[in-house]
N, CA, C and O atoms as a printed pandas DataFrame, in Angstrom:
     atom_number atom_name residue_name chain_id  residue_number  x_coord  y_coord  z_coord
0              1         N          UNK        A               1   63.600   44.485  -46.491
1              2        CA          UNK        A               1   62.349   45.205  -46.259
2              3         C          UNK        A               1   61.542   45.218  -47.555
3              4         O          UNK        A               1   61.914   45.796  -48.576
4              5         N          UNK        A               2   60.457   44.564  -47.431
5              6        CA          UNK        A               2   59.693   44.947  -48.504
6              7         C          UNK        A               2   58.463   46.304  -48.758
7              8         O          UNK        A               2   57.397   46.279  -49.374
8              9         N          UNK        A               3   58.980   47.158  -48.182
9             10        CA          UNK        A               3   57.880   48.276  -48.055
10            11         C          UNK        A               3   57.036   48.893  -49.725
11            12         O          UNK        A               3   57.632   49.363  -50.694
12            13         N          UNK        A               4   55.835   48.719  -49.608
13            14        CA          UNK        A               4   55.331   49.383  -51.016
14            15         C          UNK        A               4   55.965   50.585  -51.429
15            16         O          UNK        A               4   55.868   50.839  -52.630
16            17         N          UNK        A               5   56.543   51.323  -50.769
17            18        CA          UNK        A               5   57.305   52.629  -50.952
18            19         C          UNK        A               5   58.689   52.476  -51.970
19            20         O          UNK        A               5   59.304   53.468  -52.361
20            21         N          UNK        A               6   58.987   51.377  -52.253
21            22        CA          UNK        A               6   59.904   51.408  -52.773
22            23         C          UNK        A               6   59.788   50.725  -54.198
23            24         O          UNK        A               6   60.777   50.258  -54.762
24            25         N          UNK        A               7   58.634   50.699  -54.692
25            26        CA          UNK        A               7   57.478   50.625  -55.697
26            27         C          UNK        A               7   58.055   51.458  -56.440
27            28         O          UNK        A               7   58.886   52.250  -55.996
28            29         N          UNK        A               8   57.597   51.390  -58.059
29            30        CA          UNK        A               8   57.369   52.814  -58.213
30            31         C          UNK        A               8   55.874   53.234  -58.688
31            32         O          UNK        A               8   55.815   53.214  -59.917
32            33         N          UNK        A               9   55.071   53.479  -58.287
33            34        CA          UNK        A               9   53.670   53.819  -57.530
34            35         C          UNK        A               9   53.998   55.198  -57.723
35            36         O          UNK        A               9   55.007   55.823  -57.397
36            37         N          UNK        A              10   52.985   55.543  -58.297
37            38        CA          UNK        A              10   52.238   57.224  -57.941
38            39         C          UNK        A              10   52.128   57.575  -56.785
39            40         O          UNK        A              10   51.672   56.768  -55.974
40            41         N          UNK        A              11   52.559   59.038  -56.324
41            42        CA          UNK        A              11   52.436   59.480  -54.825
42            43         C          UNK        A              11   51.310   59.404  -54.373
43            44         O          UNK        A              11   51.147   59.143  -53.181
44            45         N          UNK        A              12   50.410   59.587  -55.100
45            46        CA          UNK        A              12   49.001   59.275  -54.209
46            47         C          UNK        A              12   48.397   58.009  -54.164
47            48         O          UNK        A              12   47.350   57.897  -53.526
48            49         N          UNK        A              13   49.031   56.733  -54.912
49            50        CA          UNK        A              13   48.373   55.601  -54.539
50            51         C          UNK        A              13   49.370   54.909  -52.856
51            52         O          UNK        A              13   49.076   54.132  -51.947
52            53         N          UNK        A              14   50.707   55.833  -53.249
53            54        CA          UNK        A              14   51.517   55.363  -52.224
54            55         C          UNK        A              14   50.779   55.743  -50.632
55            56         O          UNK        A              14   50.671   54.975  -49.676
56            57         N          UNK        A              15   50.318   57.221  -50.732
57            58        CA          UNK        A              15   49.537   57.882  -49.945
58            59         C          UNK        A              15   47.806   57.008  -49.609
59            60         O          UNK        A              15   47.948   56.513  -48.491
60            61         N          UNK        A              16   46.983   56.816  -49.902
61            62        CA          UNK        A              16   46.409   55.650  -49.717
62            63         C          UNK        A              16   46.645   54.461  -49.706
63            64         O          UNK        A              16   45.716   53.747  -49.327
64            65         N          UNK        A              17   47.527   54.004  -49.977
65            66        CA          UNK        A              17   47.984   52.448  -48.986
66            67         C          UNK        A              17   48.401   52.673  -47.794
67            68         O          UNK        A              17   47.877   51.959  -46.940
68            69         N          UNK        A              18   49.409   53.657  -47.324
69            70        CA          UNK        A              18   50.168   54.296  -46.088
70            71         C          UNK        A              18   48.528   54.291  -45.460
71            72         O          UNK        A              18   48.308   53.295  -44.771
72            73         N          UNK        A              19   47.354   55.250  -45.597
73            74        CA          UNK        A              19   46.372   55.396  -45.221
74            75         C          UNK        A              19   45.503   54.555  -44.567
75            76         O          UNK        A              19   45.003   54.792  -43.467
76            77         N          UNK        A              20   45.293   53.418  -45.345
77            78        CA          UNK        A              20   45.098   52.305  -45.065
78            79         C          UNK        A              20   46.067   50.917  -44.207
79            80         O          UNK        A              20   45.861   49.707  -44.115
80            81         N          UNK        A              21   47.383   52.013  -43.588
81            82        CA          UNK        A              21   47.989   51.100  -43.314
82            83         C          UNK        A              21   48.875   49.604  -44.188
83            84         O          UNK        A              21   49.626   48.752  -43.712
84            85         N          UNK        A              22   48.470   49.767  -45.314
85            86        CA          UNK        A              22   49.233   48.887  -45.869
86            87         C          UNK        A              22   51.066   49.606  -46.106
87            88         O          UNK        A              22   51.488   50.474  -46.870
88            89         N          UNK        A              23   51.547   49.011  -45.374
89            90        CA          UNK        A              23   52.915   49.194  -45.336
90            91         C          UNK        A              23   54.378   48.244  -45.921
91            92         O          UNK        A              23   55.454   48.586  -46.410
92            93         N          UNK        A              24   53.877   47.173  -45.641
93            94        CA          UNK        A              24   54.762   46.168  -45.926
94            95         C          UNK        A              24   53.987   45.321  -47.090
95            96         O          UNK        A              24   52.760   45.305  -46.988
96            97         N          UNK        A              25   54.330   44.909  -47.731
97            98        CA          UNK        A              25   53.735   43.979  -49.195
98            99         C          UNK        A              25   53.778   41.901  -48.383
99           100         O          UNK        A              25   54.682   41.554  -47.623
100          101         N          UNK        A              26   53.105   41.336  -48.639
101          102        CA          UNK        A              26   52.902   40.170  -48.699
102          103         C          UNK        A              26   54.098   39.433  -49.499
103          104         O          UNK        A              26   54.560   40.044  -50.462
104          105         N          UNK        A              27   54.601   38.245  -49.195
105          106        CA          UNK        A              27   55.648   37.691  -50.028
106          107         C          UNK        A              27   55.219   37.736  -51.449
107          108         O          UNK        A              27   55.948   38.152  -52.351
108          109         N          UNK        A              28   53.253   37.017  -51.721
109          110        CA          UNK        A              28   53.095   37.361  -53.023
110          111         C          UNK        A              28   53.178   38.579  -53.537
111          112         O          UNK        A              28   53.314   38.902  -54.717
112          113         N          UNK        A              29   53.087   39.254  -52.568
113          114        CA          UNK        A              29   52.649   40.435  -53.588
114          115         C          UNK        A              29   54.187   41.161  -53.691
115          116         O          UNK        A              29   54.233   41.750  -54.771
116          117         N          UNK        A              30   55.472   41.321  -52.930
117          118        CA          UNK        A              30   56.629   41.285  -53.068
118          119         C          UNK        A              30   57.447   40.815  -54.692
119          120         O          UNK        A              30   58.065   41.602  -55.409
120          121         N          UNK        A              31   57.175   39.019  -55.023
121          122        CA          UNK        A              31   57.705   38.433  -56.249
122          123         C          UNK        A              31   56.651   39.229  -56.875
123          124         O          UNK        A              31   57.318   39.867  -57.690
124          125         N          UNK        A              32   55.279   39.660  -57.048
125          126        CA          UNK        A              32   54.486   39.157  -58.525
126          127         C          UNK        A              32   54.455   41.245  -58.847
127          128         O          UNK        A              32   54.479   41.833  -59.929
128          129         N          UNK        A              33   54.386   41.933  -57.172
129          130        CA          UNK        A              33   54.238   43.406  -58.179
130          131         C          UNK        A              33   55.787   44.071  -59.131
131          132         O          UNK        A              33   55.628   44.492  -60.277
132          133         N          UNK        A              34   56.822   44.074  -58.647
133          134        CA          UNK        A              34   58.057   44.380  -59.715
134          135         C          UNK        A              34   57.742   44.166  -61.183
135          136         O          UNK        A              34   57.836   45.028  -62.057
136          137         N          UNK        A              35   57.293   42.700  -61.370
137          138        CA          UNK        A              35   56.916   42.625  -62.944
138          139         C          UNK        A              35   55.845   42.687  -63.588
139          140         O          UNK        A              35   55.577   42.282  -64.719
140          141         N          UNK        A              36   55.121   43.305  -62.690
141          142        CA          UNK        A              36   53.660   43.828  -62.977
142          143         C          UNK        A              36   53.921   45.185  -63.544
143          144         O          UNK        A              36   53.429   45.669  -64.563
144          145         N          UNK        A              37   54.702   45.673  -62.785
145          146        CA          UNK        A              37   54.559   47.266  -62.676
146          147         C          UNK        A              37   56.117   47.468  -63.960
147          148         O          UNK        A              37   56.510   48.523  -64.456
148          149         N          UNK        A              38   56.550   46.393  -64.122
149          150        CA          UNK        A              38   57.216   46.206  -65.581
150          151         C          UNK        A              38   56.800   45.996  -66.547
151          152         O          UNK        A              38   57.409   45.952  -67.616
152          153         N          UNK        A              39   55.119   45.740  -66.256
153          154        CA          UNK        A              39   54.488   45.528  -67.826
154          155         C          UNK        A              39   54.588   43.742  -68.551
155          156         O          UNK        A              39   54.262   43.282  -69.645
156          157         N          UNK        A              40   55.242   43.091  -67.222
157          158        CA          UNK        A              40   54.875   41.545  -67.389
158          159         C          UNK        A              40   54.275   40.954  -67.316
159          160         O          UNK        A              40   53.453   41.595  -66.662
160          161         N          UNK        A              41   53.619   39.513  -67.540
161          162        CA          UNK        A              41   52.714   38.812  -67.146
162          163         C          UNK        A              41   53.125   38.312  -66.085
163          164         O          UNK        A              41   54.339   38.405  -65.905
164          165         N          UNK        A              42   52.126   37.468  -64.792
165          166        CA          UNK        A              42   52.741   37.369  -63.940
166          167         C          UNK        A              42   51.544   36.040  -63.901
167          168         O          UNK        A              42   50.607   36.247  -64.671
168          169         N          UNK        A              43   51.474   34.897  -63.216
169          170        CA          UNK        A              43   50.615   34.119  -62.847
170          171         C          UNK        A              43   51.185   33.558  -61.136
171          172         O          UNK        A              43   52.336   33.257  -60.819
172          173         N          UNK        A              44   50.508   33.559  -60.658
173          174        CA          UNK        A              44   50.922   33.471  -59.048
174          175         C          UNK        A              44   49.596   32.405  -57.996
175          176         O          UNK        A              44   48.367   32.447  -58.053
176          177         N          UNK        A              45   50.245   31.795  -57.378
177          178        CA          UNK        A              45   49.161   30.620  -56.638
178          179         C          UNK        A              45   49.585   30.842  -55.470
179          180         O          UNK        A              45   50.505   30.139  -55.054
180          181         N          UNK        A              46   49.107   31.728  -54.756
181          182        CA          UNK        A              46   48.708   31.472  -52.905
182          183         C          UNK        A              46   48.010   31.320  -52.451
183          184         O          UNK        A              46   46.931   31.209  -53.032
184          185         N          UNK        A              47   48.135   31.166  -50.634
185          186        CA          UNK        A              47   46.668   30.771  -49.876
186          187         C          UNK        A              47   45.932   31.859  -49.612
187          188         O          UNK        A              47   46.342   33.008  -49.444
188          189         N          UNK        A              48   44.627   31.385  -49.574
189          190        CA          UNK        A              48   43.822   32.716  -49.527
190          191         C          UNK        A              48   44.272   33.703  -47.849
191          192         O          UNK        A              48   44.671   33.290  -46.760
192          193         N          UNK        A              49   44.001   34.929  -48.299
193          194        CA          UNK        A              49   44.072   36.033  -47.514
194          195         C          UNK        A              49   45.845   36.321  -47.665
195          196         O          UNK        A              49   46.481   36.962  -46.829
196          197         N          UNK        A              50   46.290   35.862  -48.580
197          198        CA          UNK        A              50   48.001   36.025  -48.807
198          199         C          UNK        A              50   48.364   37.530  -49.232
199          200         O          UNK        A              50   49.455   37.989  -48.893
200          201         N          UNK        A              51   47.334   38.399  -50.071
201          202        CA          UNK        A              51   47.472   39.337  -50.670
202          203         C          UNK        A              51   47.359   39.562  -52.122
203          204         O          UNK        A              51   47.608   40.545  -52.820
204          205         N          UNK        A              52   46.901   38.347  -52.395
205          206        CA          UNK        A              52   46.976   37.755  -54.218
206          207         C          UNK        A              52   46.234   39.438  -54.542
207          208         O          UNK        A              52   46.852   40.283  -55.189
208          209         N          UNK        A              53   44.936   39.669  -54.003
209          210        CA          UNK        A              53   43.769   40.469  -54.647
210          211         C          UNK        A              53   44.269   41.978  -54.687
211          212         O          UNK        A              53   44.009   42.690  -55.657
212          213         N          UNK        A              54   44.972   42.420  -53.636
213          214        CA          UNK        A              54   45.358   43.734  -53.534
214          215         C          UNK        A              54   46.748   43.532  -54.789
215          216         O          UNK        A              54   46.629   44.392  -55.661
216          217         N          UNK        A              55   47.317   43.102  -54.897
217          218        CA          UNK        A              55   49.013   42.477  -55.991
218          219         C          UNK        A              55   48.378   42.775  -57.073
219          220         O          UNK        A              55   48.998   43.640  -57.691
220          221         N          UNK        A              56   47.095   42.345  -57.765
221          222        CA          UNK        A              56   46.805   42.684  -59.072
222          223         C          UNK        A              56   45.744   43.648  -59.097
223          224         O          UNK        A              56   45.104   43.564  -60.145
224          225         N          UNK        A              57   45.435   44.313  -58.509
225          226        CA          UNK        A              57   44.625   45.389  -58.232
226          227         C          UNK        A              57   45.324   46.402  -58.258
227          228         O          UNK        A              57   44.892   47.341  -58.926
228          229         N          UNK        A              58   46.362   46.527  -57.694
229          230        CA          UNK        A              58   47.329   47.447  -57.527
230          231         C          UNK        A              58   48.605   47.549  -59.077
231          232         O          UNK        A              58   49.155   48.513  -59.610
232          233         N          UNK        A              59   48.649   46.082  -59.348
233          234        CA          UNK        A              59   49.124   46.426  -60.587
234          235         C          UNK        A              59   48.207   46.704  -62.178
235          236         O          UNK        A              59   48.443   47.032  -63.341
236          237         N          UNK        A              60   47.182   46.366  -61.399
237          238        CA          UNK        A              60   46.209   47.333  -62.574
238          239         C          UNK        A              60   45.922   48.969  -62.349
239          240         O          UNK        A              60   45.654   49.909  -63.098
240          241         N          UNK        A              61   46.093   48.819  -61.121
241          242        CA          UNK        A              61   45.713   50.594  -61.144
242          243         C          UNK        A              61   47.194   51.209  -61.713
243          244         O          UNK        A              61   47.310   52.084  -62.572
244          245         N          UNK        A              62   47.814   50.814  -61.309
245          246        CA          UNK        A              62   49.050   51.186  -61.519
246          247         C          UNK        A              62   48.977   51.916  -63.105
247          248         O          UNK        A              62   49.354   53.053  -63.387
248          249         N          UNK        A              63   48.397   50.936  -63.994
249          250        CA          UNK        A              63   48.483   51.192  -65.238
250          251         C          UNK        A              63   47.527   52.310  -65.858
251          252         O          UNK        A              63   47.824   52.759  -66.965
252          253         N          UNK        A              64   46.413   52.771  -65.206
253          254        CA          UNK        A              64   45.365   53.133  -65.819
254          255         C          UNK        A              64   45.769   54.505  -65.789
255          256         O          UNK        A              64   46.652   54.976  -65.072
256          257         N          UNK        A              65   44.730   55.395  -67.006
257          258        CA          UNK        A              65   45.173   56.349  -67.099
258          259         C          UNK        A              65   43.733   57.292  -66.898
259          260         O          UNK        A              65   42.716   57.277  -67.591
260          261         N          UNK        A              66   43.973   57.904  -65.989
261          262        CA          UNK        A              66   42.626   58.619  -65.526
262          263         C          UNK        A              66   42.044   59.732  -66.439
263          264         O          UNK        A              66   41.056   60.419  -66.183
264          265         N          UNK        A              67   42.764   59.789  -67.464
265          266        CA          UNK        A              67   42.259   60.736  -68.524
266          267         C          UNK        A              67   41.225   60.264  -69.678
267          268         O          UNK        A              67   40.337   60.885  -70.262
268          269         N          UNK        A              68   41.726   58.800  -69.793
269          270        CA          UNK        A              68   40.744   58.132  -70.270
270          271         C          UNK        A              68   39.498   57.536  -70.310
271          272         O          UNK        A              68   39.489   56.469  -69.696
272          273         N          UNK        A              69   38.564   57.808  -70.755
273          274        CA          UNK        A              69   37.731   57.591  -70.108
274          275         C          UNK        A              69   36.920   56.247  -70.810
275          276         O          UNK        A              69   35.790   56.304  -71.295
276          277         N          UNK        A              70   37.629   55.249  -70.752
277          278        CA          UNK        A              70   37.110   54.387  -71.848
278          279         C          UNK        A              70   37.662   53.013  -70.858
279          280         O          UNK        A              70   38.402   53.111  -69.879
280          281         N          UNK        A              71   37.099   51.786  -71.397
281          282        CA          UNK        A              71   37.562   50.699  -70.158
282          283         C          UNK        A              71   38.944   50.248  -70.729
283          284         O          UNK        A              71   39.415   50.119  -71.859
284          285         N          UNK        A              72   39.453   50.037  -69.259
285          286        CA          UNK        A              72   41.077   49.732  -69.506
286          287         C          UNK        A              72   41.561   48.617  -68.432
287          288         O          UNK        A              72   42.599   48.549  -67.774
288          289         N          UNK        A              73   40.651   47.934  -68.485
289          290        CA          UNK        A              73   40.599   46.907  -67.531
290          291         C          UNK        A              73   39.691   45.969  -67.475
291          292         O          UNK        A              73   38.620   46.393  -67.910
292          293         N          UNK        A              74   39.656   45.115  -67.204
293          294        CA          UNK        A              74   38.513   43.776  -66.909
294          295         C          UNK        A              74   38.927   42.785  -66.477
295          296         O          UNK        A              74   39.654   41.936  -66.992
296          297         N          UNK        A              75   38.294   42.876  -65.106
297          298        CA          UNK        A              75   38.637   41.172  -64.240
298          299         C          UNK        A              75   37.628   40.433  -64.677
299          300         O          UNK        A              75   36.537   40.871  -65.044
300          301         N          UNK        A              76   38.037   39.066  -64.643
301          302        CA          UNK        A              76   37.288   37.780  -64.381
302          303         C          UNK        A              76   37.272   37.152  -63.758
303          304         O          UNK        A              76   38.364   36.614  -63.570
304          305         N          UNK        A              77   36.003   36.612  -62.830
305          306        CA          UNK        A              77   36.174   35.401  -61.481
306          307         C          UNK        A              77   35.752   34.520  -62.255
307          308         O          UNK        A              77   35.604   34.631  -63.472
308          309         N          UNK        A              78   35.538   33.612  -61.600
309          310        CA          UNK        A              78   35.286   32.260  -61.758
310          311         C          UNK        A              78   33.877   32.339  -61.166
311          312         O          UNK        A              78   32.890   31.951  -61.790
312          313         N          UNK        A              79   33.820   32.910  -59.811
313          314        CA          UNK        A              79   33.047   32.254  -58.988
314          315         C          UNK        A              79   32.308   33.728  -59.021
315          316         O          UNK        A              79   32.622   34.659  -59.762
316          317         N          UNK        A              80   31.040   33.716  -57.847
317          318        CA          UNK        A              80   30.293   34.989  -57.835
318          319         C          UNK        A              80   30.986   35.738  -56.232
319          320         O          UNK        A              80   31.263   36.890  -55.898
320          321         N          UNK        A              81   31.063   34.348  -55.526
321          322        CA          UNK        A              81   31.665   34.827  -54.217
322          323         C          UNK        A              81   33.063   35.485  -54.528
323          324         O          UNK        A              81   33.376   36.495  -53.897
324          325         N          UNK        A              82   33.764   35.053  -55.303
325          326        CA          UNK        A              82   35.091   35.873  -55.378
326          327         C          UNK        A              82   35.116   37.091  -56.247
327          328         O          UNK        A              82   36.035   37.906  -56.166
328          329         N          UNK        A              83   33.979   37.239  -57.190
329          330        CA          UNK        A              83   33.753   38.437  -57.365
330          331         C          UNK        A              83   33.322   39.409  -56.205
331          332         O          UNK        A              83   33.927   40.408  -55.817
332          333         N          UNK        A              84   32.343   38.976  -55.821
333          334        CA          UNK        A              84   31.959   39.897  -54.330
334          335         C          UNK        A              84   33.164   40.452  -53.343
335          336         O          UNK        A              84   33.057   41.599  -52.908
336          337         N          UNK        A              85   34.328   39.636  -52.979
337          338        CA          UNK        A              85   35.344   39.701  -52.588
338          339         C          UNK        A              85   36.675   40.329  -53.207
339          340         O          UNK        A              85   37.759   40.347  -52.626
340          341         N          UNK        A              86   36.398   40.881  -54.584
341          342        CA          UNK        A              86   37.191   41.168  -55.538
342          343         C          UNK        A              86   36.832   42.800  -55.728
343          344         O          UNK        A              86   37.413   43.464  -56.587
């Protein structure tokens, strides 16, 4: 079973995924969040709609610290459409 619940995720991000129905993790997102949420690098190639976007989204939130109020993050696309989608 790959359930996000067995993450270790903050109760309330666990609580908005449940919300949203996200219950079960994607194979990518299965291998690439463990060593995300270990503080690894991770580089990962799937087909689109696999779960790639929520996997590092989730292991960035993971990290942030809401007290801070300073940037602690920055994506980069490539493209403008996958920003829009991002």
């Amino acid at each position: 079973m790959n359930a996000f619940s067995t993450l270790p995720l903050d109760p309330q991000l666990l609580s908005a995924l449940s919300a949203l129905d996200y219950n079960e993790m994607t194979p990518v997102q299965a291998l690439s969040l463990p060593p995300m949420l270990d503080q690894k690098d991770v580089i990962a190639q799937a087909p689109t709609g696999s779960g790639k976007t929520a996997a590092f989204g989730l292991g960035i939130i993971a990290r942030l610290d809401p007290a801070l109020a300073v940037v602690q993050a920055l994506v980069l696309c490539p493209t403008r459409e996958l920003a829009d989608q991002v």
